[in-house]
Each structure stands twice: as C-alpha cells, then as structure tokens.
C-alpha positions in Angstrom: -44.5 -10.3 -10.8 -43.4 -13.4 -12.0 -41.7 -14.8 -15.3 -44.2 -16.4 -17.4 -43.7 -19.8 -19.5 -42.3 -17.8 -22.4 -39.3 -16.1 -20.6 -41.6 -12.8 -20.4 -42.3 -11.1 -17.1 -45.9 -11.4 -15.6 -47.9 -9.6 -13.7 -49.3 -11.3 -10.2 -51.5 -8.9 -9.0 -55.1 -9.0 -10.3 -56.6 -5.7 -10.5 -60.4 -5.3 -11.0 -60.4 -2.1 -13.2 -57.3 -3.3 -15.1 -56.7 -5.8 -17.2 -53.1 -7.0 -18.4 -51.0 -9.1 -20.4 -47.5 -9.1 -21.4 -45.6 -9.6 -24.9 -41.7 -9.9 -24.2 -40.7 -6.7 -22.1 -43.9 -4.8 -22.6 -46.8 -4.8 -20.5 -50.5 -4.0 -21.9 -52.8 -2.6 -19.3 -56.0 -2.1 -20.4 -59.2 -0.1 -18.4 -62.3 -1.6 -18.2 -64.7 0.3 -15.1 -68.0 0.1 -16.8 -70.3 2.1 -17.5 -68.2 4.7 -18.5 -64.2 4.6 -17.1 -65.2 7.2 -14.7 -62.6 7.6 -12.6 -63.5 6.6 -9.2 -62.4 5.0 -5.9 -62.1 1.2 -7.7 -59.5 2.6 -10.4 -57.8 4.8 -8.6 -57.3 1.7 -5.8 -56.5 -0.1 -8.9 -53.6 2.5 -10.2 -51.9 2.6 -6.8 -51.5 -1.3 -6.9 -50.5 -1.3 -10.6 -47.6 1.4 -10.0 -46.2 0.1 -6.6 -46.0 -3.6 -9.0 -44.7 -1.2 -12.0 -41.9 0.3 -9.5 -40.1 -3.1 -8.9 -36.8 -4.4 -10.3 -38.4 -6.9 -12.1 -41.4 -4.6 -14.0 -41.4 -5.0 -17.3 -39.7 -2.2 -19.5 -42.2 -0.7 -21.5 -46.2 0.0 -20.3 -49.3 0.7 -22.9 -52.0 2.3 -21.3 -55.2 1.6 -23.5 -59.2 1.0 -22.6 -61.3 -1.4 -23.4 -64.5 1.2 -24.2 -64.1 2.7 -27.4 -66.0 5.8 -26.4 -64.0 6.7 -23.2 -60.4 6.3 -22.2 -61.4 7.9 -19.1 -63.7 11.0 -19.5 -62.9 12.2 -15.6 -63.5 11.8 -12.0 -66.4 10.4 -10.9 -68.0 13.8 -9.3 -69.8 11.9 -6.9 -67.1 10.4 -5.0 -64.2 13.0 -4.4 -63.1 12.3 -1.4 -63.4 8.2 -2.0 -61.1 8.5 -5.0 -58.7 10.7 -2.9 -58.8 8.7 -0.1 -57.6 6.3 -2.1 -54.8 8.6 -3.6 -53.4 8.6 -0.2 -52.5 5.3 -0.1 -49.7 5.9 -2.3 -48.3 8.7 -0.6 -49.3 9.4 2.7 -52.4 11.8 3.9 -50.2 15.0 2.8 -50.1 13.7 -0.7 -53.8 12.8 -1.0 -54.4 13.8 -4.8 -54.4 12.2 -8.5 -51.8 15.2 -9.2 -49.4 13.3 -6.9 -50.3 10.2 -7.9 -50.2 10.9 -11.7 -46.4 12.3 -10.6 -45.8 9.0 -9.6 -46.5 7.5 -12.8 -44.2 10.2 -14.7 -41.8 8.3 -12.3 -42.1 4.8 -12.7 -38.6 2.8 -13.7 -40.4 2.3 -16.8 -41.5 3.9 -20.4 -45.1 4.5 -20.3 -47.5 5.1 -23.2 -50.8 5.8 -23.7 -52.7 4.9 -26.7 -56.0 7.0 -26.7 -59.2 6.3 -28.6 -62.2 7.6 -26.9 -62.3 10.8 -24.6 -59.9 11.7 -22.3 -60.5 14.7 -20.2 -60.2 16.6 -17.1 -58.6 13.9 -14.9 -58.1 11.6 -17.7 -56.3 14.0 -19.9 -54.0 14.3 -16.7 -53.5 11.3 -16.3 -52.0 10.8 -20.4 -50.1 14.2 -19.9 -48.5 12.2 -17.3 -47.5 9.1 -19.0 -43.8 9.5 -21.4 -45.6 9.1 -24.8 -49.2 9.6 -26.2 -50.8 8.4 -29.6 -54.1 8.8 -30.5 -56.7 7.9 -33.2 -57.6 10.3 -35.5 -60.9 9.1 -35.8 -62.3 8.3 -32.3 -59.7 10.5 -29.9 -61.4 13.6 -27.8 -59.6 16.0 -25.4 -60.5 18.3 -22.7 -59.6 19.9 -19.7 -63.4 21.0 -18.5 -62.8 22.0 -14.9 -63.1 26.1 -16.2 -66.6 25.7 -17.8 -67.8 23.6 -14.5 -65.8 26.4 -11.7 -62.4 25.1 -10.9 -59.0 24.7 -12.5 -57.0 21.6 -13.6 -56.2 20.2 -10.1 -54.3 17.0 -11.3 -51.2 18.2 -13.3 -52.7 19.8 -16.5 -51.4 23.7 -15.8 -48.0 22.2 -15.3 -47.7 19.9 -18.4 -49.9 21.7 -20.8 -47.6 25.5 -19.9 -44.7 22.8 -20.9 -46.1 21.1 -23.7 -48.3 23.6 -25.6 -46.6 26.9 -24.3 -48.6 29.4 -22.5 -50.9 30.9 -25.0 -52.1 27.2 -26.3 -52.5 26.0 -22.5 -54.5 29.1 -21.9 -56.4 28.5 -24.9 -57.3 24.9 -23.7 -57.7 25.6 -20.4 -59.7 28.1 -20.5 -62.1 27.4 -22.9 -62.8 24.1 -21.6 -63.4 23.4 -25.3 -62.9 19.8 -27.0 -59.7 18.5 -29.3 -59.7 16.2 -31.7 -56.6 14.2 -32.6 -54.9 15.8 -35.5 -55.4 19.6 -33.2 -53.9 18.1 -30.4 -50.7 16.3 -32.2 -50.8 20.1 -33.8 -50.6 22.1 -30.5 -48.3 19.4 -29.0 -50.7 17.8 -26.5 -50.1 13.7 -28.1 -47.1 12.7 -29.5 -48.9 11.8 -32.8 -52.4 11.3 -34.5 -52.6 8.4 -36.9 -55.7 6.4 -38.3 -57.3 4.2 -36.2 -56.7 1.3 -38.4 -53.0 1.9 -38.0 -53.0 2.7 -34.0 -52.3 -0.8 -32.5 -49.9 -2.0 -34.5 -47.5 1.7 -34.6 -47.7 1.7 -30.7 -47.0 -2.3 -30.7 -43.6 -1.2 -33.1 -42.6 1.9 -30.6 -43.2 -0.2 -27.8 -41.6 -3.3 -28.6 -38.3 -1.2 -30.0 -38.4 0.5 -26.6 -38.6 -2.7 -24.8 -36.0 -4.3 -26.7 -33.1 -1.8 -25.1 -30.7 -2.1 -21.9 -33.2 -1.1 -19.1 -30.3 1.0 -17.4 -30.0 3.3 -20.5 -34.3 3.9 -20.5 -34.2 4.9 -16.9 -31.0 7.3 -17.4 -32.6 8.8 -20.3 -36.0 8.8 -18.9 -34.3 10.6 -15.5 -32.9 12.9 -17.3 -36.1 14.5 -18.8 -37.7 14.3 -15.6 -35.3 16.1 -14.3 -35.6 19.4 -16.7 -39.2 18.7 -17.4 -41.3 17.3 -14.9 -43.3 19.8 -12.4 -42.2 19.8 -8.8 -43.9 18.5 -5.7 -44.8 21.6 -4.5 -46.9 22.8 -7.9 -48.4 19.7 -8.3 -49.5 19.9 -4.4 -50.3 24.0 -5.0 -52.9 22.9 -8.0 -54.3 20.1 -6.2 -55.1 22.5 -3.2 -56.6 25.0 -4.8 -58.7 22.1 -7.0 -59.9 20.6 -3.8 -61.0 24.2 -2.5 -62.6 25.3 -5.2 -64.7 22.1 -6.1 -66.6 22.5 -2.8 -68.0 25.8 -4.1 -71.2 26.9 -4.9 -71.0 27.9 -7.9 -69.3 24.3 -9.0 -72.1 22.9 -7.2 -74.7 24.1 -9.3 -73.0 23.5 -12.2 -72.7 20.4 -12.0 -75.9 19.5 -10.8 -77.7 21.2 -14.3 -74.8 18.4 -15.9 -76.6 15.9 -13.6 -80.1 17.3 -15.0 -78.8 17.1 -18.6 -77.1 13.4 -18.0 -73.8 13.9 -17.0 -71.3 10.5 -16.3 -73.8 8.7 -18.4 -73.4 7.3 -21.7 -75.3 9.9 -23.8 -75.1 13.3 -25.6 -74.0 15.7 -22.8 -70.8 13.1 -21.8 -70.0 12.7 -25.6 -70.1 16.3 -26.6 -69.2 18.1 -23.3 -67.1 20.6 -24.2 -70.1 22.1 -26.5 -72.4 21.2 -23.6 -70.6 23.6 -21.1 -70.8 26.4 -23.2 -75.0 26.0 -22.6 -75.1 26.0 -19.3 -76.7 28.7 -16.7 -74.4 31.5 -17.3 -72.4 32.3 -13.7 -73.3 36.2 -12.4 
C-alpha cells in the first residue's frame, strides 16, 4: 500500500478477481470472476492477498465489499474445485486451518470496518462470507439469500450456524438453514440477516455516507470498538474448525454427489434459471430415501 497523489492510501497489490480503488480512508473492492463469481481457487487466492494487505498499519479504515455482476455477489463455491479453493484457504493459515470458515474469521478480524453492499445473490459460501464482514446492506430490488447446503446434503461449513444462531436466534437460523429456501432483502433486514434493505437507487450513495463517516474517525477508537464485539460475538476457532470438518466430510458423500450432479443436469453454476431461482429449484430435486 502506498499513499496516492491525493493524500489517500492505495492499494499495491493487483488482484485478478478484485478490483479496487480508494476515496479518502475507505477502500472499494469490487468482484469481478466471470461467468458467475463462483467462488473458486482464483478468488479465494485473491481474498488471502487482499486481507494479509487489509491487515497492515497502513490499510485504509473502512472496506466496501461490492460486485461488479448485478446478478451475483457470489452465489457459492465453485463445486467443482473443493479442494483447489481450500488449498488455497491454507495459505492464510497453515494446513490445519484449510477452510473458507477460517478464512472468513479472518476477515471478521481485519484492523478495519468492513461492509458489504449486496445486490445479486449471495448464498451458501457467499452468504458466509457477508455474515462475516461488520455491516451488510442490501437492495431491495435485486438482493437474494441462501444457505443451500441442506437441500444439496451437508450443512453450512463456512460460518453460517455460528453467525446466523447469533444474528437471527435459533428458531429463524433453523428456519433458514434448513429449508435451504431463498430471502429477499426486506425478509432478511426483518429476521436480522443485513443490517438494512433500501432501494436500489439509494444503495451506493447510503453505504458511500456510512462508510465515509466511519472512515472519518480515530482508527484506534474503530479497532477498540470493533474488538470489543468480537470479543462477545464472534464464533471461536474451534466451531468454526468443527463446522468446516464436518462440511468437508459430508460433501464427499453420496447422496451430495448425486445431488449435485441432477443441479449439473438442470444447469447449475451457469447463468440460467436453476442458479437464479435455486432455492425453488432444490425443493424439485430427486427426493433422498
């Protein structure tokens, strides 16, 4: 990182899945891993490089998380590469931390206020992955939800049991969990999953105000504050390490396996009907003996 012409902190590192510019103390990083934002081996490689840059003394204060596809924030893993994406996971840990859940921990971490600003869907892995950031605001028009692991064979492996129990209470994170239904904006600012759902035409420039306000405050009194939340509401190492276990065990099954191959069938992680209405979708599939 290194200050820019305007006094502003900038980033060095160039990231191929992320794209990012900075106004005063806040950082923008935007997605961009066409076709889809799947989340594979390139963004995950991309995410440990962004948060080890995030993590240094001269970061800026405040992060917005946004993507550049206005139909998918990041709809999940890429199913196809598992153990690429994990692999890459590592890298910010060490081999016994090898999963998003630890990596998404990291985030909740970072010496910095992060929020995500969702249009498109976000589930599974991407849901994680906002659960995980300080603050969430979505559109009201174009934001989708989901935790689908249920409907395909395994739980949440990446830190949704943990925050959604937090954030929604047990009977709501039940509800969405096992379901494996799809929320829309104003149900989740209801049930407590985003901060807030506003209209779309008002998104950019209400996260722009929060983030800039943010920004504008003595960084020692963010982190404090930020610390202290952490400390009475953040998940420990050991559950997040627990879920991603028994994520990693179950995916490998048979029954996820021919699950997801009748998605495959029906055009799963492409850009048509079954990845836009998936939580319907999983409701049609073979039903498990």
């Amino acid at each position: 990182m290194t200050p820019s012409d305007d006094g502003t902190t900038a980033m060095s590192t160039s990231y191929e899945t992320i794209g990012t510019r900075t106004d005063g103390n806040v950082l923008y990083a935007t997605f961009s891993a066409p076709p889809m934002n799947l989340i594979g081996p390139e963004v995950v490689r991309d995410l440990v490089a962004l948060l080890a840059d995030l993590s240094r003394p001269a970061a800026p204060r405040v992060v917005v998380f946004e993507s550049a596809d206005a139909d998918f924030f990041f709809p999940h893993v890429d199913m196809t590469k598992v153990p690429e994406y994990t692999a890459e996971a590592a890298k910010a840990g060490g081999p016994g931390d090898a999963s998003l859940g630890m990596l998404f921990r990291r985030l909740s971490l970072l010496p910095a206020v992060t929020i995500a600003k969702l249009r498109g869907r976000a589930r599974g892995a991407g849901s994680e992955f906002l659960l995980a950031c300080d603050m969430r605001f979505a559109s009201r028009e174009h934001a989708v939800l989901g935790q689908p692991e249920v409907g395909i064979g395994t739980p949440p492996g990446a830190g949704a049991i943990q925050h959604l129990t937090r954030l929604l209470g047990r009977g709501r994170a039940l509800e969405a969990v096992l379901t494996s239904s799809d929320y829309d904006a104003d149900l989740a600012e209801r049930y407590g999953w985003v901060n807030r759902a506003l209209p779309d035409a008002e998104l950019d420039a209400f996260v722009a105000e929060v983030a800039t306000r943010v920004g504008g405050f003595p960084r020692e009194a963010l982190i404090a504050a930020k610390s202290a939340v952490n400390a009475v509401s953040l998940p420990s190492p050991t559950e997040v390490r627990a879920d991603a276990a028994l994520f990693q065990q179950l995916v490998r099954a048979e029954g996820v396996q021919r699950r997801t191959a009748e998605l495959f069938e029906r055009g799963f992680q492409t850009r048509g009907t079954t990845e836009l209405t998936l939580g319907p979708t999983l409701a049609t599939l073979t039903p498990v003996d």
